[in-house]
N, C-alpha and C positions, 0 to 999 in steps of 0.2 A: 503494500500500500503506500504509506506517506501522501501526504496532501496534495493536491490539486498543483496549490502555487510550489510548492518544494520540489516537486518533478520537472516543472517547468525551468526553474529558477538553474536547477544542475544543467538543464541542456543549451550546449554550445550552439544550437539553433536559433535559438531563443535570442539571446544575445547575439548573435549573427542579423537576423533581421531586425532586432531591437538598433542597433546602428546606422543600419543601412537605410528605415523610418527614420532615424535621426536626420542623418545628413541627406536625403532624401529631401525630406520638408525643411531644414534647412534652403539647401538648393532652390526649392520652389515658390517658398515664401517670400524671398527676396522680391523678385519679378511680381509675383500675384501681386503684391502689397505695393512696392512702389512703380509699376510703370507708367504709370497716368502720372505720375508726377514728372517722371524722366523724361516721357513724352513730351509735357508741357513745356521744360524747362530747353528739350531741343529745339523748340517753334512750335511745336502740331499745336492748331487749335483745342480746345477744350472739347469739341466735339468728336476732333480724328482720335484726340487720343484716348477717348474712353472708348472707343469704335477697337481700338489694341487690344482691349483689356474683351471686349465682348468677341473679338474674331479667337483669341486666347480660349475663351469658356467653350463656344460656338465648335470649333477644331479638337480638344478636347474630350467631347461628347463623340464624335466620331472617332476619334483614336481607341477611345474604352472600349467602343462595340468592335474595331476592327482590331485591336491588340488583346481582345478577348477569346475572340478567333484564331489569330495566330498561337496564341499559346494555347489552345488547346490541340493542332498542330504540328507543333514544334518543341512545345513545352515553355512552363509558366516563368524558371527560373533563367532560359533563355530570353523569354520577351522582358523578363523584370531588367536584365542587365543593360537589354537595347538601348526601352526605354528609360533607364538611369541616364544610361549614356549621353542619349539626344537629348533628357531635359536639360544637361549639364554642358556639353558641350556646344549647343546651340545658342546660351548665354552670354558668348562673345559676340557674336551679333547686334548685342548694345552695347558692346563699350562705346563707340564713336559714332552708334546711330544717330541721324537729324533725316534722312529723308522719310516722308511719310509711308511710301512703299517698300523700304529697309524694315520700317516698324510691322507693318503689314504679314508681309513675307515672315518676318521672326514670329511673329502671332499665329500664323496659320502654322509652320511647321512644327513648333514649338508648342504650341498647346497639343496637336497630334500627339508627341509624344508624351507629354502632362500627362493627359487624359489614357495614355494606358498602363502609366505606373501603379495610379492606383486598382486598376484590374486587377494586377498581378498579385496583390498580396494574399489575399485571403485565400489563392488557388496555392502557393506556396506555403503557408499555413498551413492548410490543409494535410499535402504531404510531411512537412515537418513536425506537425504535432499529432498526428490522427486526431481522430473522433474524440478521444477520452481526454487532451488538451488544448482542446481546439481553442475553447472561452477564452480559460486564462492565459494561452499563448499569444492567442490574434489580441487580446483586450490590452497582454503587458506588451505588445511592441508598439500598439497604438496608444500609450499611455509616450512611449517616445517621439515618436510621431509629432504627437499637442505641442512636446518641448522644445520638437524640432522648428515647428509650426510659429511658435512667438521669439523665439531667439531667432529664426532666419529676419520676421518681421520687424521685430525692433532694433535689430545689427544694423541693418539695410536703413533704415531713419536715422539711426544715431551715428552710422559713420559719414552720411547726408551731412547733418548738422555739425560736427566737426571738420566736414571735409568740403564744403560745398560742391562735391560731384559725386556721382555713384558709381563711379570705376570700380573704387575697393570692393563696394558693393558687390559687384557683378562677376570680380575676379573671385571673393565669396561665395559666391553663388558655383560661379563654376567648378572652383575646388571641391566644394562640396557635392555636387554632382557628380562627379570624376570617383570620387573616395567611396560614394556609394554603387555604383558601378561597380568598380575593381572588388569591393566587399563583396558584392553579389556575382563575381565571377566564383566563388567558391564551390 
């Protein structure tokens, strides 16, 4: 026997996707949170540039259904690593963005992959924990996840306000994309 969370907490799995939901949402938070601003601040109108953030959500919603199909396919922990990859490494596409169609293009391909990272988890999950720790598995990486979630957010504003650019940001963002990637090539 032993408890629920004690079997989870021993497995190297656990902890494997426990980081890779870190810097994951790290990675993504950056962008989701501030690109209407970065937008703003290269010229785009206030209207193109929330048009980034919904072509972002819009490409997304497409990626999920079609990276949900692939890995059933090809498999979950291969599409998890792609899409790591392309959310991470597609985030150099803002360092020196200002044309509206640069922003565009990064929105559209760029949320495609967004949107099938988080497909991918629960189907890895699944294999990594079975049935009997499925809860406390999928529930303790997405307890990383959240942390990932508000530190990617408020990094990406606070190095803004110190720095007046979001390069760090961005080079942030990508690092952290990249590190959850290579984790998920395991």
């Amino acid at each position: 026997g032993g408890s629920l969370w004690g079997d989870v907490l021993r497995m190297e799995g656990f902890w494997s996707l426990s980081f890779i939901n870190f810097f994951c949402c790290v990675c993504h938070s950056i962008p989701l949170v501030h690109v209407v601003g970065f937008a703003l601040n290269a010229g785009l109108s206030a209207f193109a540039a929330s048009w980034v953030l919904a072509i972002m959500s819009i490409s997304s919603v497409v990626g999920r259904i079609y990276w949900g199909i692939f890995a059933d396919r090809y498999g979950a922990r291969f599409a998890l690593m792609l899409t790591l990859f392309m959310q991470g490494a597609l985030i150099l596409w803002l360092v020196n963005a200002q044309d509206p169609v640069i922003f565009f293009l990064y929105a559209l391909v760029w949320g495609f992959g967004y949107g099938g990272v988080g497909t991918q988890y629960g189907m890895v999950s699944r294999e990594v924990f079975g049935a009997r720790l499925f809860g406390p598995g999928y529930a303790g990486q997405n307890a990383f996840a959240m942390v990932g979630m508000s530190v990617g957010g408020f990094l990406g504003g606070y190095l803004y306000d110190i720095s007046h650019s979001y390069v760090t940001s961005w080079l942030i963002s990508f690092a952290s994309g990249l590190i959850s990637s290579f984790l998920a090539m395991d």
